[in-house]
Backbone as CSV, one residue per row, in Angstrom:
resi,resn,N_x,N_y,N_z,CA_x,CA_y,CA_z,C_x,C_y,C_z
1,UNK,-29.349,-41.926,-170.459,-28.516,-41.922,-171.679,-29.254,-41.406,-172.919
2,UNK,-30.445,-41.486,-172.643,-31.298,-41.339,-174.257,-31.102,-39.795,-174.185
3,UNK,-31.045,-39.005,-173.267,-31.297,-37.944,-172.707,-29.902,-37.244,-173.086
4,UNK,-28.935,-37.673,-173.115,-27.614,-37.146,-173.464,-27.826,-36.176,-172.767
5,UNK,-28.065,-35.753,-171.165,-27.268,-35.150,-170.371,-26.770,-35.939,-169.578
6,UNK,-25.549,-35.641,-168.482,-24.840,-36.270,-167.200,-24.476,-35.306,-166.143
7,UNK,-24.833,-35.438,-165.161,-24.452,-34.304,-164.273,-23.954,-35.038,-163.000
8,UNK,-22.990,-34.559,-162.782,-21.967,-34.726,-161.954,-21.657,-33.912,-160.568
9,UNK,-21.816,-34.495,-159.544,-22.058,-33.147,-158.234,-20.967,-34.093,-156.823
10,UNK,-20.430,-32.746,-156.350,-19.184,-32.876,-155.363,-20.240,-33.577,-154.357
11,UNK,-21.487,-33.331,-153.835,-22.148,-33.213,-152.659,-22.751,-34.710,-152.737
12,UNK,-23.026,-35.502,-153.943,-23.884,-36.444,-154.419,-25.347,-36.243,-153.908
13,UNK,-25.747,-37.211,-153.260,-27.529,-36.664,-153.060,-27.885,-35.543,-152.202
14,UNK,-26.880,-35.615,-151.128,-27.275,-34.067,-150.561,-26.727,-33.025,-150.826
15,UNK,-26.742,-32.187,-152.226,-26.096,-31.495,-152.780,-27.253,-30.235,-152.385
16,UNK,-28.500,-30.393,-151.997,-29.344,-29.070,-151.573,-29.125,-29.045,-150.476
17,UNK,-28.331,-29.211,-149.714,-27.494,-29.089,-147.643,-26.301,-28.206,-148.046
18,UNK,-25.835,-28.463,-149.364,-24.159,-28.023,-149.570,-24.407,-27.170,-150.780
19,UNK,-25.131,-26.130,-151.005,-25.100,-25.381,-152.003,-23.876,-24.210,-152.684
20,UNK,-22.890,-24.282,-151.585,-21.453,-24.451,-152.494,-20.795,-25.545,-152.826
21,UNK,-21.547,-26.512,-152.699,-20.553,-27.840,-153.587,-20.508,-27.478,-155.317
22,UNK,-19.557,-28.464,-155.765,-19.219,-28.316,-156.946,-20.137,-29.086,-158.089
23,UNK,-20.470,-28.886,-159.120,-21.098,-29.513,-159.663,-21.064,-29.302,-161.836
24,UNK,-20.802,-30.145,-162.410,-20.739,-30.174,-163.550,-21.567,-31.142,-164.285
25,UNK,-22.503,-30.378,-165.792,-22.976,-31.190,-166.573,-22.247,-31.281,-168.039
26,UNK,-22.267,-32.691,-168.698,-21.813,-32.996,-169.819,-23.475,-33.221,-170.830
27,UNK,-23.231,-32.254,-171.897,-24.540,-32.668,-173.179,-23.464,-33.325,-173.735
28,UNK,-24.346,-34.766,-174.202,-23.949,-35.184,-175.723,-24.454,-35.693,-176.271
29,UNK,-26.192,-35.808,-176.131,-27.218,-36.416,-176.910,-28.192,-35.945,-178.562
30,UNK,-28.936,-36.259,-178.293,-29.621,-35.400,-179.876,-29.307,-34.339,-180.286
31,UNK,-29.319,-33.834,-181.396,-29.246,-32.199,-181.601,-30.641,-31.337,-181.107
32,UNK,-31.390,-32.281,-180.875,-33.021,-31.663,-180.616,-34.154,-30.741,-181.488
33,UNK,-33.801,-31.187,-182.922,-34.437,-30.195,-184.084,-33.995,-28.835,-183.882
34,UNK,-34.967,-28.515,-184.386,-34.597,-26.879,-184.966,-34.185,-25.724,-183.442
35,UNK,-35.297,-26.464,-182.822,-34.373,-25.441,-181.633,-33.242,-26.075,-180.611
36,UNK,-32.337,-27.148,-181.431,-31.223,-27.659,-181.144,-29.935,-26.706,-180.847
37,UNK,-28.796,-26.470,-180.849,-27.286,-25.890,-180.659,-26.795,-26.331,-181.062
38,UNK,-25.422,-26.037,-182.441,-24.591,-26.680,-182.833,-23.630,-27.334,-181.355
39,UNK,-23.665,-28.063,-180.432,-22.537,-27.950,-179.174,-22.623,-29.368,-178.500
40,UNK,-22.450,-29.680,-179.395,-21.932,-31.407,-178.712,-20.671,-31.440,-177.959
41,UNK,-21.103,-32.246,-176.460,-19.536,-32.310,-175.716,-19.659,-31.283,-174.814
42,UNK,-20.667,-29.975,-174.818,-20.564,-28.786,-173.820,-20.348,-29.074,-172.372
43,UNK,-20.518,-28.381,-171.740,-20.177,-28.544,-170.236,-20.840,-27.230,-169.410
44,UNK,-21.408,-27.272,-168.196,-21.896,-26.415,-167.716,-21.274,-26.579,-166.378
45,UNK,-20.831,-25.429,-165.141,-19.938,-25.541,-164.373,-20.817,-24.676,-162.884
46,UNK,-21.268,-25.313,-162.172,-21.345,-24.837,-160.685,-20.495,-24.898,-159.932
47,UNK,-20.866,-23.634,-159.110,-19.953,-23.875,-157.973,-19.645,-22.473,-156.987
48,UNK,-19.580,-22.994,-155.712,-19.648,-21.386,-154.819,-21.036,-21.129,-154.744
49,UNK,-21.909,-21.562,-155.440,-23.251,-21.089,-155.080,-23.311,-20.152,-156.572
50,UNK,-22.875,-19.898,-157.841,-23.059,-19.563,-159.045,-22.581,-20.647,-160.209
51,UNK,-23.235,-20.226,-161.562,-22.344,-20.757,-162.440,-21.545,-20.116,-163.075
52,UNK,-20.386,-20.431,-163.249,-18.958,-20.086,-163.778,-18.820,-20.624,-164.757
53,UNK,-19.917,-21.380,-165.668,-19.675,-21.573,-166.683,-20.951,-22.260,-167.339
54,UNK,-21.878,-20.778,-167.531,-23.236,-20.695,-167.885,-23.066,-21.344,-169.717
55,UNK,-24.453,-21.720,-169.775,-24.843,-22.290,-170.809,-25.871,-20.654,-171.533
56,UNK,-25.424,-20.322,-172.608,-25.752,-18.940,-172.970,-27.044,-18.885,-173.389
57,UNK,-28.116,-20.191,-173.682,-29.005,-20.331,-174.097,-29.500,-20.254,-175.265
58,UNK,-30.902,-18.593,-175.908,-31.512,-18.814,-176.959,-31.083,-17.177,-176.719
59,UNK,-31.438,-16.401,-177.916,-31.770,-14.918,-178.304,-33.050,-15.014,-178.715
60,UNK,-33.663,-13.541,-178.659,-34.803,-13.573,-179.582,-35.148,-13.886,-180.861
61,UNK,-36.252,-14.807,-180.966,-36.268,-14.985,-182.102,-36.696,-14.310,-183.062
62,UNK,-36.088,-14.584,-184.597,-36.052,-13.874,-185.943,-35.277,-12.316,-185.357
63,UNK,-34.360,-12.606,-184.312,-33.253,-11.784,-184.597,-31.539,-11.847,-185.372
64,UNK,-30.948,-11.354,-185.774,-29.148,-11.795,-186.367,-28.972,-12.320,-185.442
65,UNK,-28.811,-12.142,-183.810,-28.003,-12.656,-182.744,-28.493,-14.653,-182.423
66,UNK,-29.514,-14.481,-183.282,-29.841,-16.176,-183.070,-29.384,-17.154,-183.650
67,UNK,-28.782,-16.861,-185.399,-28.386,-17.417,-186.215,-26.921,-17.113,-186.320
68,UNK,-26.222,-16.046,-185.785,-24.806,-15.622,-185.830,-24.339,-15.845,-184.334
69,UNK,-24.756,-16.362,-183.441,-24.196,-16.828,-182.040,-25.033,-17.889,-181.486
70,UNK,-26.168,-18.078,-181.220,-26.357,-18.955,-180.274,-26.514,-20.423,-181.198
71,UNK,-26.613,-20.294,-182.508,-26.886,-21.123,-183.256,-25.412,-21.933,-183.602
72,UNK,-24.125,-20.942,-183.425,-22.827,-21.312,-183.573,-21.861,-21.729,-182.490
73,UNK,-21.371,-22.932,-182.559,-20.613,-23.773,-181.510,-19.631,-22.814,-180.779
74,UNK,-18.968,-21.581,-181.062,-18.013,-20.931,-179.908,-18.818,-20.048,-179.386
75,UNK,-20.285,-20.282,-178.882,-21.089,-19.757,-178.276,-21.445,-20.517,-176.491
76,UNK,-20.710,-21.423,-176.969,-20.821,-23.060,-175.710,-19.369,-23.472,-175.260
77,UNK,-19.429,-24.230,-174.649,-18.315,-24.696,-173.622,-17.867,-25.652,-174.276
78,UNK,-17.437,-25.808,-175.257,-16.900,-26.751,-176.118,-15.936,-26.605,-176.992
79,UNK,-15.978,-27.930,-178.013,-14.805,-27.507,-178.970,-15.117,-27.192,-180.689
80,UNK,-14.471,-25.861,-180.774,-14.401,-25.909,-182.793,-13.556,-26.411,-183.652
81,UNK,-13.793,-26.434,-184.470,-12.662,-27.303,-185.131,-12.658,-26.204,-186.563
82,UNK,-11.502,-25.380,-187.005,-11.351,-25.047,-188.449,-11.581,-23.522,-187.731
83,UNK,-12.427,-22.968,-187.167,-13.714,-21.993,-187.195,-14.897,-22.405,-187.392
84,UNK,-14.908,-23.433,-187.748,-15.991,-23.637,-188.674,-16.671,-24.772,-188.033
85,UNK,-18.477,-23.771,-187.443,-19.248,-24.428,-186.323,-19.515,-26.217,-186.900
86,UNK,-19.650,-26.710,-185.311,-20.184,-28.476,-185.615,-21.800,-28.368,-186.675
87,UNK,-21.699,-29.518,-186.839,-23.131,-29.762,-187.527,-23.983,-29.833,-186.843
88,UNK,-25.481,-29.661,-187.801,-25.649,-29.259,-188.402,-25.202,-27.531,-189.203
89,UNK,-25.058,-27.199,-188.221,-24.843,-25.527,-188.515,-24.002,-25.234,-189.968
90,UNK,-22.290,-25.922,-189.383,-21.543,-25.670,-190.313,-20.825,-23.853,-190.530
91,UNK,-20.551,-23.861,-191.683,-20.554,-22.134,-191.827,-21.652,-21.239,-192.007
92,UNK,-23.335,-21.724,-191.971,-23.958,-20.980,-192.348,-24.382,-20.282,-191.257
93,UNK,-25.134,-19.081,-191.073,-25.950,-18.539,-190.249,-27.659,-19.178,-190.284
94,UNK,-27.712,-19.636,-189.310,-28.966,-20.524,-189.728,-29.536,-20.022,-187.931
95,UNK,-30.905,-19.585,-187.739,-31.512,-19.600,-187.069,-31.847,-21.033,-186.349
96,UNK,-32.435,-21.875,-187.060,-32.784,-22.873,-186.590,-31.926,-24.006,-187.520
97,UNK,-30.754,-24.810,-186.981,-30.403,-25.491,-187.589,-30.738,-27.064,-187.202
98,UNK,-31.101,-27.873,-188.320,-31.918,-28.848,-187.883,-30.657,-29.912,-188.924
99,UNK,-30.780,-31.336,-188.029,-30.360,-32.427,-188.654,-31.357,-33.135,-189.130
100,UNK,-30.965,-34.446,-189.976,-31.713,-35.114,-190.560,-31.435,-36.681,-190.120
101,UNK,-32.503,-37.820,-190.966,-32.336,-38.787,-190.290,-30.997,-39.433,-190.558
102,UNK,-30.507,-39.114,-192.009,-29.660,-39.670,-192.887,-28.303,-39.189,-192.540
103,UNK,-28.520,-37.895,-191.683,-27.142,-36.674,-191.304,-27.761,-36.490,-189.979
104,UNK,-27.947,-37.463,-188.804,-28.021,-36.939,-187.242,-26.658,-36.848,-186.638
105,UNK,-26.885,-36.145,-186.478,-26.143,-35.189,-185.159,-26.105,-36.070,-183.540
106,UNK,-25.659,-37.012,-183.056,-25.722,-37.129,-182.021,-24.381,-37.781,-181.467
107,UNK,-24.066,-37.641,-180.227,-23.010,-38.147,-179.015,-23.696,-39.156,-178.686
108,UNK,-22.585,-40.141,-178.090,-22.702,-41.318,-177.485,-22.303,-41.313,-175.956
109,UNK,-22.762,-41.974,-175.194,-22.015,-42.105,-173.644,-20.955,-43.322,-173.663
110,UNK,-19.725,-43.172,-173.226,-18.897,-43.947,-172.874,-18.799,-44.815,-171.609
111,UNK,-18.647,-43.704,-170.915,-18.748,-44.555,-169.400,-19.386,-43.661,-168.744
112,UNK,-20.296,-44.151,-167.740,-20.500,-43.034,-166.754,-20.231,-43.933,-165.089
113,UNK,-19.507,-43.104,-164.422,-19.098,-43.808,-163.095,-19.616,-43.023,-162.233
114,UNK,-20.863,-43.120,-161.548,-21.243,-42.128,-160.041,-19.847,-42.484,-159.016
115,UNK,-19.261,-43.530,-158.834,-18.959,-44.099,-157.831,-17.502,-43.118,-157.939
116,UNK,-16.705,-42.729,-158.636,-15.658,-41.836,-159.627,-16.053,-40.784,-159.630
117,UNK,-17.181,-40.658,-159.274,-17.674,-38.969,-160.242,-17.232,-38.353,-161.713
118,UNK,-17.573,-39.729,-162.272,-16.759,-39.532,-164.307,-17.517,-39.932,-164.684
119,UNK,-17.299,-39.141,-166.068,-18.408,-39.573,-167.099,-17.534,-39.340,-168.266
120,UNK,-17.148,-40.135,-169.451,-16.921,-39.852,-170.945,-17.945,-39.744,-171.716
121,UNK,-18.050,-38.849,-173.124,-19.147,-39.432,-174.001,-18.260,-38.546,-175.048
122,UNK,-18.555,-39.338,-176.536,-17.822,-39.112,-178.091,-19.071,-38.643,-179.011
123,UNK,-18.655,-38.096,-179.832,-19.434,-37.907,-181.180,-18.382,-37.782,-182.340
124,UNK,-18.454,-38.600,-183.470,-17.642,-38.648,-184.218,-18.750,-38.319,-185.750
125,UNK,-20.208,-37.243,-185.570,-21.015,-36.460,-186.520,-20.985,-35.035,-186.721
126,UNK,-20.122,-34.099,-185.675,-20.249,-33.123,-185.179,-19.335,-32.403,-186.356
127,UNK,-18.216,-33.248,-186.589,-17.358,-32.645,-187.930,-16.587,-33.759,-188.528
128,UNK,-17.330,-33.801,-189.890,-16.997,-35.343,-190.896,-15.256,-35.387,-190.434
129,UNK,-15.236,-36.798,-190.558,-13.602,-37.435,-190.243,-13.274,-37.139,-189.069
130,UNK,-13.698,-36.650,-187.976,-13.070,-36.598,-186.670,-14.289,-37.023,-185.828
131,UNK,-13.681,-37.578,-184.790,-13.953,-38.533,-183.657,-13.753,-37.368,-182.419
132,UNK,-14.308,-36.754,-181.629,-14.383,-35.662,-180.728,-14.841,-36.634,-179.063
133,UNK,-14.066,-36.572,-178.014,-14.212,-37.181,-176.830,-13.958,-35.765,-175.840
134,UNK,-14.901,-36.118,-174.762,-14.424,-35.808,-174.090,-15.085,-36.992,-172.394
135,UNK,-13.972,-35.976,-171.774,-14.340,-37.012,-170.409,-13.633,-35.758,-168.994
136,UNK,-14.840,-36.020,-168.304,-15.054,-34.477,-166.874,-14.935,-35.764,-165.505
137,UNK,-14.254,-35.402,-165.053,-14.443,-35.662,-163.264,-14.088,-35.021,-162.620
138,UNK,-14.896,-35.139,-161.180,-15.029,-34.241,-160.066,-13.831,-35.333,-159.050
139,UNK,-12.920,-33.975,-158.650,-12.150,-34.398,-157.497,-12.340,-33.242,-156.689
140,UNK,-12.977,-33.976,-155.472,-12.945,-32.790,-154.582,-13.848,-31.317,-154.987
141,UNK,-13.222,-30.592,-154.820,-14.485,-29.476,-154.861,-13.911,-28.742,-156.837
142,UNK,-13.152,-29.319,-157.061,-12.242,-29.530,-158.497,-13.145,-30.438,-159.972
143,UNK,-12.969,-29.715,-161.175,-13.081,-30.483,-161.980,-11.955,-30.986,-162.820
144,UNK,-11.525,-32.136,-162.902,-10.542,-32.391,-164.342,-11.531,-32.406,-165.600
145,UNK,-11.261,-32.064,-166.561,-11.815,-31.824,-168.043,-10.737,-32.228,-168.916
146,UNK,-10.881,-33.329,-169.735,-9.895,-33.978,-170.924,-10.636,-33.610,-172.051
147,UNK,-10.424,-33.023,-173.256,-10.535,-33.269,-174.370,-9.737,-33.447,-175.384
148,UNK,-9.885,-34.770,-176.559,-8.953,-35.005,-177.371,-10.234,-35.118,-178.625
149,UNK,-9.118,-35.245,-179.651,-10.093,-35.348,-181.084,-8.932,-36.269,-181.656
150,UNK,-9.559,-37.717,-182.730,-8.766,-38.268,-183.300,-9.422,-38.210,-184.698
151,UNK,-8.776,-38.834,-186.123,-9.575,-38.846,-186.814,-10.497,-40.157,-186.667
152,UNK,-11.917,-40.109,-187.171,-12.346,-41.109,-187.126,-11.882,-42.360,-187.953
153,UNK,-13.067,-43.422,-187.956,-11.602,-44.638,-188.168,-11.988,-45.030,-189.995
154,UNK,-11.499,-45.302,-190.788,-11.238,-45.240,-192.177,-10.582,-43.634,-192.544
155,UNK,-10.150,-43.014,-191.504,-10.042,-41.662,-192.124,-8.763,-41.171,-192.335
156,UNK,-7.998,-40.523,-192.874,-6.467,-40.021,-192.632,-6.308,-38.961,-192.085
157,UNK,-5.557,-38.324,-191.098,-5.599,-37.396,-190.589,-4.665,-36.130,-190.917
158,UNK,-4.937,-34.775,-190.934,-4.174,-33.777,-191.181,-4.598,-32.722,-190.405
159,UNK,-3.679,-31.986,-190.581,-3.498,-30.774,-189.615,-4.823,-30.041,-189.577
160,UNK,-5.055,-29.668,-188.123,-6.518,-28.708,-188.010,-6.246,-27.610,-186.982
161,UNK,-7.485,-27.126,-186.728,-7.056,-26.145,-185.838,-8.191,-26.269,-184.971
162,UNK,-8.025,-26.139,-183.995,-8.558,-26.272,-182.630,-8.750,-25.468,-181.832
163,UNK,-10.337,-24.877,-181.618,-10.623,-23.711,-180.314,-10.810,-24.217,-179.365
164,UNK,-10.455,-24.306,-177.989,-11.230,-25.052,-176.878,-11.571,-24.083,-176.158
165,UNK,-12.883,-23.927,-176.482,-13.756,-22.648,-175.691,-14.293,-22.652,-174.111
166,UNK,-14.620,-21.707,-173.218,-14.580,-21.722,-172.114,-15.388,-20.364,-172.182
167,UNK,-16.870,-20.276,-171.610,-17.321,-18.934,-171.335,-17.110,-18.619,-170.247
168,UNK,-16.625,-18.062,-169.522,-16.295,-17.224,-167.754,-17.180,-16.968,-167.192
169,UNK,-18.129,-16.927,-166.178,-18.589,-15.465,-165.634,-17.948,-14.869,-164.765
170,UNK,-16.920,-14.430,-164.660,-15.882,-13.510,-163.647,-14.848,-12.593,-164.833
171,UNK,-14.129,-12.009,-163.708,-13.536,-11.520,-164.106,-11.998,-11.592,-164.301
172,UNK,-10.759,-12.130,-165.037,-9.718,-12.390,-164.884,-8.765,-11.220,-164.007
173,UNK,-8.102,-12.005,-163.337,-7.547,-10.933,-162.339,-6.070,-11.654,-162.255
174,UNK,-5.418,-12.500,-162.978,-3.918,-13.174,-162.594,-3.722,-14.613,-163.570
175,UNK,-2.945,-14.269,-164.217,-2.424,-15.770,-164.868,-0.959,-15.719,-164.995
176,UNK,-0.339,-17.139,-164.583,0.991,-17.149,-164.088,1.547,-17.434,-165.759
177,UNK,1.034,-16.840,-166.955,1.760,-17.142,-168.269,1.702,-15.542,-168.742
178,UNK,2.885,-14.794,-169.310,2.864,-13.440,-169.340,1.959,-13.445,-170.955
179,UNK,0.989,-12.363,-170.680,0.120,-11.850,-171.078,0.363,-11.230,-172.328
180,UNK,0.320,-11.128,-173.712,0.209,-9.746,-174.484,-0.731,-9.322,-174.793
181,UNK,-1.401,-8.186,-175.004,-2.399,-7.331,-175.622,-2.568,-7.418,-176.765
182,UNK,-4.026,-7.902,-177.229,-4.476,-7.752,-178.725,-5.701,-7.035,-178.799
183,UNK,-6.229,-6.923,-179.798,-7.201,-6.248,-180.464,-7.940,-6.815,-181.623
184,UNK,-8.996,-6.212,-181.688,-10.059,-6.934,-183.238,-10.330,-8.070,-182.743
185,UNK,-11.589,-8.055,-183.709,-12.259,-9.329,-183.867,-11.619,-10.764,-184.064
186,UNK,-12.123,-11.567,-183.239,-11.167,-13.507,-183.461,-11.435,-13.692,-184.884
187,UNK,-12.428,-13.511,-185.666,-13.083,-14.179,-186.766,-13.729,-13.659,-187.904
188,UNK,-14.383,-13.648,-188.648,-15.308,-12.970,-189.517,-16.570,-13.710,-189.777
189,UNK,-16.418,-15.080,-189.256,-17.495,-16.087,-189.143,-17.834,-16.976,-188.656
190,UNK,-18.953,-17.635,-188.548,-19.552,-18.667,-187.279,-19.380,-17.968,-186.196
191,UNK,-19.498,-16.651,-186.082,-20.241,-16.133,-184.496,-18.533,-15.705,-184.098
192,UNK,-17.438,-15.754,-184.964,-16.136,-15.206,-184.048,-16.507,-13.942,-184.423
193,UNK,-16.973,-13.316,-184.991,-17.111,-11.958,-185.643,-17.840,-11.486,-184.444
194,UNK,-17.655,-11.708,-183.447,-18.622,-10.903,-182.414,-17.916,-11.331,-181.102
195,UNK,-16.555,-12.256,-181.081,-15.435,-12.014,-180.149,-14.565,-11.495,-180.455
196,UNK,-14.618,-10.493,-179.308,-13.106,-9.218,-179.225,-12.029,-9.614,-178.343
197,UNK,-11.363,-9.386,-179.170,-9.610,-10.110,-178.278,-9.201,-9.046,-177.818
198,UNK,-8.287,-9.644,-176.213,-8.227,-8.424,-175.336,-6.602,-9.121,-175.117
199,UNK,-6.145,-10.062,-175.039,-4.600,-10.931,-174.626,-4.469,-11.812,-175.285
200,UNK,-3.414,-12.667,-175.438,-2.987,-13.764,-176.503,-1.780,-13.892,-175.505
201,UNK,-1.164,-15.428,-175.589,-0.168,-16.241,-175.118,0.158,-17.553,-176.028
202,UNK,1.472,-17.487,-175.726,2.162,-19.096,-176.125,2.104,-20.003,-175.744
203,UNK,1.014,-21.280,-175.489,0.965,-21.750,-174.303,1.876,-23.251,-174.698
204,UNK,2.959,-23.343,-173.983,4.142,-24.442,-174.272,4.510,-24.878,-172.513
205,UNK,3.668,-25.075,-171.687,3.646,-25.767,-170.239,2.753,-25.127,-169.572
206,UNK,1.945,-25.721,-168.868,1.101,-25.715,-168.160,0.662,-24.112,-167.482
207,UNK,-0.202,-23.763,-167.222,-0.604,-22.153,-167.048,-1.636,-22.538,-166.324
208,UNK,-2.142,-20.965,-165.259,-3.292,-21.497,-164.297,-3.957,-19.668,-164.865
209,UNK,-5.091,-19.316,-164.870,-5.764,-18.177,-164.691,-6.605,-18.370,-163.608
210,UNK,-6.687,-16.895,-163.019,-7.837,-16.996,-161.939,-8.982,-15.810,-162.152
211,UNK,-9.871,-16.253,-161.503,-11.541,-15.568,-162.633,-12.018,-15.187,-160.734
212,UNK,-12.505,-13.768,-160.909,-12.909,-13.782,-159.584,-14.530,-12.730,-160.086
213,UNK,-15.269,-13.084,-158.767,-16.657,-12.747,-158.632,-17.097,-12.347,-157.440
214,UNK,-17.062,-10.537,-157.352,-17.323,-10.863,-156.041,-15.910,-10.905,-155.296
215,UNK,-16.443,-11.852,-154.164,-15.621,-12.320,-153.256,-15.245,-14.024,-153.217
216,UNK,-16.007,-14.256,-154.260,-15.735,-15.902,-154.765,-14.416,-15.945,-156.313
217,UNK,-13.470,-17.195,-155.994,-12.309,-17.140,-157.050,-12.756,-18.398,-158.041
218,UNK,-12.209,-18.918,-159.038,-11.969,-19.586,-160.051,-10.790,-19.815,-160.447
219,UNK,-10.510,-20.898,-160.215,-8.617,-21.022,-160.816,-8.941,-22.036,-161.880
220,UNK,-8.266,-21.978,-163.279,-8.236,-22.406,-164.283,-6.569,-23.069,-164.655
221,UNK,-6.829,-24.632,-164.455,-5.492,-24.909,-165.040,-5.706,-25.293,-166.489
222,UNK,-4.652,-24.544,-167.245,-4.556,-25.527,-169.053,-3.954,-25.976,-168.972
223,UNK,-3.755,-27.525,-169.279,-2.453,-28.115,-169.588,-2.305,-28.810,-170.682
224,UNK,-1.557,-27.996,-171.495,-0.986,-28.807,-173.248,-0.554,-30.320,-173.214
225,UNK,-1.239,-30.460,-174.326,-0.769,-32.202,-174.303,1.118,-32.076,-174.740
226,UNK,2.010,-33.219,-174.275,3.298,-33.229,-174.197,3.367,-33.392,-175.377
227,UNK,4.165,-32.360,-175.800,5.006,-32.845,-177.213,4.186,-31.772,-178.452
228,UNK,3.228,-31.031,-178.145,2.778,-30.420,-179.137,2.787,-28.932,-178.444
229,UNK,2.446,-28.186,-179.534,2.337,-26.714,-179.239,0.929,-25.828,-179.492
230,UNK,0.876,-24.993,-178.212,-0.507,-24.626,-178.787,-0.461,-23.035,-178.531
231,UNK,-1.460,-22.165,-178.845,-1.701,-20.929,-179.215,-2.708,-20.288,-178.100
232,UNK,-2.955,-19.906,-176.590,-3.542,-19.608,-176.645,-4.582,-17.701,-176.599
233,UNK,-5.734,-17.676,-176.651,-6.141,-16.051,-176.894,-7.360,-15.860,-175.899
């Protein structure tokens, strides 16, 4: 727990016999100083014998690409809130963004169940007034992934906007929600200025994409929470 990782595997201990089993990790511990990631809540995704949902790492350092992407939360498997990266980062371009003792940055663990293959863990520092959860289990060679955000508690809540990011490594080849074509840049800041939009959808019931590699697939279900509407690109 001090460690704020959790990793989660289809195979349990003999997961080096079954090297296509499935396997997922949850960060939600320290920010880790300066060579920390704005990306509380991330998720990293095995499976088939690759990852399908690599952790992008570091750039060279005292380059733009360190402080304008890897330093900014839609660089990770997680969630933004506004555009505008978790803390420490925030809107700035910061190479090394560091918390303090007075302003830390850290996730908590909720539950962790080997016996389930679940794990929850929250951070309610990542962006003042909101409370950010998430919670991953393995069914089968399958992950479920929940994320919700409430406001935190003395807080009032109002309308936000919400990225729930997902890096691929494949290639999309089929999604049962019809497709339109876009263009330009998502953003002008916190690192969207360097995602190019290629499709956009309405997403108002459940949708599956499939990501293929190779000769290995990826099926992706979204499913909108009932009663609200969401956007997705």
């Amino acid at each position: 727990p001090a460690s704020g990782v959790s990793v989660l595997r289809q195979a349990g201990a003999d997961f080096v016999t079954q090297p296509d089993s499935t396997a997922v990790a949850l960060s939600y511990g320290p920010h880790g100083g300066g060579h920390g990631h704005s990306d509380k809540l991330t998720i990293t995704l095995f499976a088939q014998g690759r990852q399908w949902l690599p952790d992008f790492g570091s750039m060279p350092y005292e380059t733009n690409w360190k402080g304008e992407w890897t330093a900014q939360t839609i660089s990770h498997n997680t969630l933004v809130v506004d555009g505008i990266s978790q803390q420490p980062t925030g809107v700035r371009d910061v190479q090394w963004p560091v918390d303090s003792a007075e302003k830390r940055v850290c996730g908590r663990l909720l539950r962790f169940a080997p016996e389930a293959k679940s794990v929850s863990a929250t951070c309610d520092s990542a962006y003042p007034g909101l409370a950010l959860s998430r919670s991953v289990r393995i069914a089968g060679a399958c992950v479920v992934d929940r994320f919700d955000v409430a406001p935190a508690a003395g807080t009032a809540g109002e309308a936000r906007r919400f990225d729930y990011v997902l890096h691929i490594d494949g290639d999309m080849v089929k999604s049962t929600a019809a497709l339109e074509a876009r263009s330009g840049k998502l953003g002008e800041r916190c690192g969207y200025q360097h995602v190019e939009q290629t499709h956009t959808t309405e997403l108002t019931k459940p949708m599956a994409l499939t990501y293929t590699a190779g000769e290995k697939r990826l099926r992706l279900w979204i499913v909108p929470v009932p009663g609200k509407d969401a956007k997705g690109g």
